[in-house]
C-alpha positions in Angstrom: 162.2 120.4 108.7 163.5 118.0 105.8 167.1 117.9 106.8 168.4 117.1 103.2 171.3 118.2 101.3 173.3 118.0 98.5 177.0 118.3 98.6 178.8 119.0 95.7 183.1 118.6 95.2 185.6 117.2 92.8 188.3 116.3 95.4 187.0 112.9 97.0 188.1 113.5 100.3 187.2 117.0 100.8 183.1 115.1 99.8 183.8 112.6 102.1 185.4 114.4 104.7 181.6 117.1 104.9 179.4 113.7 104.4 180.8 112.3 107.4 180.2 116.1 109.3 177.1 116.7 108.0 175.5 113.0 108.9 176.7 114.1 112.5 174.5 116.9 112.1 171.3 114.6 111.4 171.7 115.6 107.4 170.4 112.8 104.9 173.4 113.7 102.4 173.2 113.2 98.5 176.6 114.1 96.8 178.5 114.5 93.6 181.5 114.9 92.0 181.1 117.9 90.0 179.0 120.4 88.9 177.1 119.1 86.1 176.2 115.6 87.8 175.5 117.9 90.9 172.4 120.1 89.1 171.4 116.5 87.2 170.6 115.6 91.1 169.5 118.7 92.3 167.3 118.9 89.2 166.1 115.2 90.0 165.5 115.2 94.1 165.0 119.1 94.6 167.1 119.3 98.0 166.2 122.4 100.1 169.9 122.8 100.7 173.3 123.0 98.6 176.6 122.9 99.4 179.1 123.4 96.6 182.7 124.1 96.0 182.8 127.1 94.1 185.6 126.6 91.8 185.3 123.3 90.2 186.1 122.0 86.3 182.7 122.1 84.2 180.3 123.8 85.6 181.9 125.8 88.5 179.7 126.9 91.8 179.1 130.1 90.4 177.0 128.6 87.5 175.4 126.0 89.5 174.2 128.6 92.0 172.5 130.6 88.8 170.8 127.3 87.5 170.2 126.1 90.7 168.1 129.8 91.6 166.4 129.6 88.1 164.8 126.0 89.2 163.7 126.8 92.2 164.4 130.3 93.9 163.4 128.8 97.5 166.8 126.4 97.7 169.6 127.7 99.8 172.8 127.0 98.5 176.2 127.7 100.5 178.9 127.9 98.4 183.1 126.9 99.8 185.6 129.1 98.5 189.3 129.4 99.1 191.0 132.1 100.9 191.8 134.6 98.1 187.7 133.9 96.2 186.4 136.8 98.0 185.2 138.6 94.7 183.7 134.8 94.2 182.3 135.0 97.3 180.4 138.0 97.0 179.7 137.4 93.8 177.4 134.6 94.9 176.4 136.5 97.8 174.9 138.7 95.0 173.0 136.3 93.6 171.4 135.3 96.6 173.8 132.7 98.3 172.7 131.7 102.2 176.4 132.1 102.9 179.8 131.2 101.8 182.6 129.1 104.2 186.4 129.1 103.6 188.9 126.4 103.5 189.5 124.4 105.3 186.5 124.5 106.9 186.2 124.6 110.5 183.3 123.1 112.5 182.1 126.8 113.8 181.6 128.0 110.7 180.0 124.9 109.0 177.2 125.4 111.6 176.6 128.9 111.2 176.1 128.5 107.8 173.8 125.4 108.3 171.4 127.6 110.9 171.5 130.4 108.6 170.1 128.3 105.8 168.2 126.7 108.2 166.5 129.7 109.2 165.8 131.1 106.0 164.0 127.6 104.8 161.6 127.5 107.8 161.0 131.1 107.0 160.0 130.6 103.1 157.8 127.5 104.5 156.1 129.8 106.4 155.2 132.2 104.1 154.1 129.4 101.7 151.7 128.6 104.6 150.7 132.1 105.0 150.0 132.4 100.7 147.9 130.1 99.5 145.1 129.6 96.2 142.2 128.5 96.0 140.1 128.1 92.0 136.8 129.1 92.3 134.3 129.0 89.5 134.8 132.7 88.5 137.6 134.1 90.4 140.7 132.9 91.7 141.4 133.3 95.3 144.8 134.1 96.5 144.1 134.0 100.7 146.6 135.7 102.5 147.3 135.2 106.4 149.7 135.8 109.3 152.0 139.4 108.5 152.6 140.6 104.7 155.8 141.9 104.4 158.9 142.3 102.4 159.7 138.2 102.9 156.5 137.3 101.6 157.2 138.7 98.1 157.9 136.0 95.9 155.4 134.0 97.0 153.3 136.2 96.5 154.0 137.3 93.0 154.4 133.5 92.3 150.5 132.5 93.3 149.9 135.7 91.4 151.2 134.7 88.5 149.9 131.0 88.7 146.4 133.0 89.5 146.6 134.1 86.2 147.3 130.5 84.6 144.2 129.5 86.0 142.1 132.1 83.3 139.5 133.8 85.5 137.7 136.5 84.8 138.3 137.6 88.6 141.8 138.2 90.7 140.8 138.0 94.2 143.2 139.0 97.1 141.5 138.2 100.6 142.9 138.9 103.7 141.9 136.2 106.4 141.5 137.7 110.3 145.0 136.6 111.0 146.6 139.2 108.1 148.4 142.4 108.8 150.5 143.9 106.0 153.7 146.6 107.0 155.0 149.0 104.8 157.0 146.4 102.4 154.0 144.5 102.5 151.9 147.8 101.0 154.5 148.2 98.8 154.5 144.9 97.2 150.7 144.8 97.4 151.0 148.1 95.4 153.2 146.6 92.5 150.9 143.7 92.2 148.1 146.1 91.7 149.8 147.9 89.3 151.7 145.3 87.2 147.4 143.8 87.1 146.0 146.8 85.9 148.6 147.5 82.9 147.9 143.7 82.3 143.9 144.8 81.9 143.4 142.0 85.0 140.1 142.3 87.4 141.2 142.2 90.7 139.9 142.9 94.2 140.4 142.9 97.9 138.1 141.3 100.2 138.3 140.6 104.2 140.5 144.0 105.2 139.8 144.8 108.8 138.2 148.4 109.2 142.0 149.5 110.3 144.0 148.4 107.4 141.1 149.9 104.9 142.0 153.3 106.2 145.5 152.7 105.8 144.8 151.0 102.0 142.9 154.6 101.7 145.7 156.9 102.8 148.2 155.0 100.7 145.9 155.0 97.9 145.1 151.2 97.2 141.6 151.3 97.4 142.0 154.2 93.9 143.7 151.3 92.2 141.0 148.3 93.7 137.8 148.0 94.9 137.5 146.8 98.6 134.6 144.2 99.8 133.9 142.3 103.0 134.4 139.4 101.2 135.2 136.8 98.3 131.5 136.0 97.3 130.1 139.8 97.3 133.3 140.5 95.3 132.2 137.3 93.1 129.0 138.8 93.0 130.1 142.0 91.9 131.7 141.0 89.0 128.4 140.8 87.4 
């Protein structure tokens, strides 16, 4: 994993003082001293991993964590809060913080919050593994592998939505032999069927082992898609 981070604090030796923590924790550490120069860097280097003060002059921790989502919904961003921020601290929680630390902050909880965030990166670069698109001449491919479930949703939606960029007259979902899908996962396959049909979009399903096409029938996917045994016959199809 890419052990980068970017800290972000107004008070010098508070930065300082996590630099010298996190480098012992094998962290190649980018900081600043404030919010605005912090998201100018985050903007610039795209860390996977944030660490900023939450009440700050300028742009405070709250804001940065909201423009540091809209760029790029994958980062995880721990946000330090004082002993009486715990509105601020849920609050960010809310808006999808990995965590929040007090000060002063102790060594115990700095490294919970690291193997949370942690965690949750090598989980999202898994299912970025597991989602993937191909082009192909009339149809876009969006191959899915390894279990869909409720983690795999935004990246799912996001190839969907870059499938749709590309202009094809074809949406193709194809489960490889390593795919199994849970109940979030059929509920999230369900919404992307949906949200394609009131969009007018062609889509279909190819490479669903004989199990899961019984399932897609008793769930009712296969009224909203047709099913094929694979990519080219549901090419083919199209014409």
């Amino acid at each position: 994993m890419e052990k980068r981070v970017l800290l972000i604090d107004d008070e010098k030796p508070t930065l300082n003082m996590f630099r010298l923590m996190l480098a012992a924790y094998g962290y190649q550490v980018l900081t600043a001293e404030g919010g605005d120069t912090g998201f100018d860097i985050f903007a610039a280097e795209r860390p996977p991993l944030v660490i900023t003060d939450i009440k700050m002059p300028g742009m405070d921790g709250i804001e940065l964590l909201k423009r540091v989502k809209d760029l790029d919904h994958r980062t995880e961003v721990i946000v330090v809060t004082g002993h009486g921020d715990m509105d601020l601290a849920i609050e960010a929680l809310n808006l999808d913080a990995t965590d929040f630390i007090n000060k002063p902050v102790h060594r115990q909880a700095l490294e919970l919050a690291l193997k949370r965030a942690e965690e949750r990166i090598a989980l999202a670069r898994g299912k970025e593994e597991e989602i993937s698109l191909q082009d192909r001449e009339t149809a876009a491919v969006i191959s899915l592998k390894g279990n869909i479930n409720s983690h795999s949703e935004p990246f799912l939606f996001a190839a969907y939505d870059k499938a749709l960029d590309l202009g094809r007259p074809l949406l193709v979902l194809h489960f490889d032999d390593s795919a199994s899908v849970n109940g979030a996962g059929i509920a999230i396959l369900t919404q992307l069927l949906l949200r394609a049909r009131d969009k007018g979009r062609r889509l279909a399903i190819s490479g669903v082992s004989e199990n899961f096409r019984k399932v897609f029938e008793i769930v009712g996917i296969t009224k909203l898609v047709k099913l094929h045994d694979s990519v080219e016959e549901a090419m083919a199809d199209l014409h």
